[in-house]
C-alpha positions, 0 to 999 in steps of 0.5 A: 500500500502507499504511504499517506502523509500524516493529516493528508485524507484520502478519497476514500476517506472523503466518500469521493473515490469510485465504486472500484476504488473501494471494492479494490479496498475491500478485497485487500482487506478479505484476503489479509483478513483470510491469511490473518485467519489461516495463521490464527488456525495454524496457531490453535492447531499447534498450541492444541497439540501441545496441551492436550492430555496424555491418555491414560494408557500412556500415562505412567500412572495408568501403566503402573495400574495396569502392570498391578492388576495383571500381577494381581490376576495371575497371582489370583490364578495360581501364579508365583513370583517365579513365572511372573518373572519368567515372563519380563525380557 
């Protein structure tokens, strides 16, 4: 856009500039307002990523729960120490 001395108006601000002017107007305004947009989205898209919680299976928690009910099962059933163990790598 041109530069516009301080104190100086436009036609466009006097209500004398034609119908193309201000459709010409309009339309830079739509398309920085459109790009203002796709950034703004861009920026929730990224923030959103970064706060959402893990779940609970990727938790630490939830893999310590689940760790404990499995040990707690097969100890139920009959298991001991020996095979429980027998099963890590």
């Amino acid at each position: 856009m041109t530069e516009i001395p301080d104190g100086a108006k436009t036609q466009l601000q006097k209500g004398q500039a034609s119908n193309e002017a201000r459709l010409d107007l309009i339309e830079q305004r739509m398309d920085e307002v459109g790009e203002l947009a796709q950034r703004l989205a861009a920026l929730e898209a990224i923030t959103g990523l970064a706060d959402t919680p893990p779940t609970f299976m990727n938790s630490t928690n939830g893999r310590i729960l689940i760790a404990a009910v499995l040990i707690a099962f097969l100890a139920f059933i009959g298991w001991e120490a020996s095979d429980i163990i027998s099963l890590t790598p």
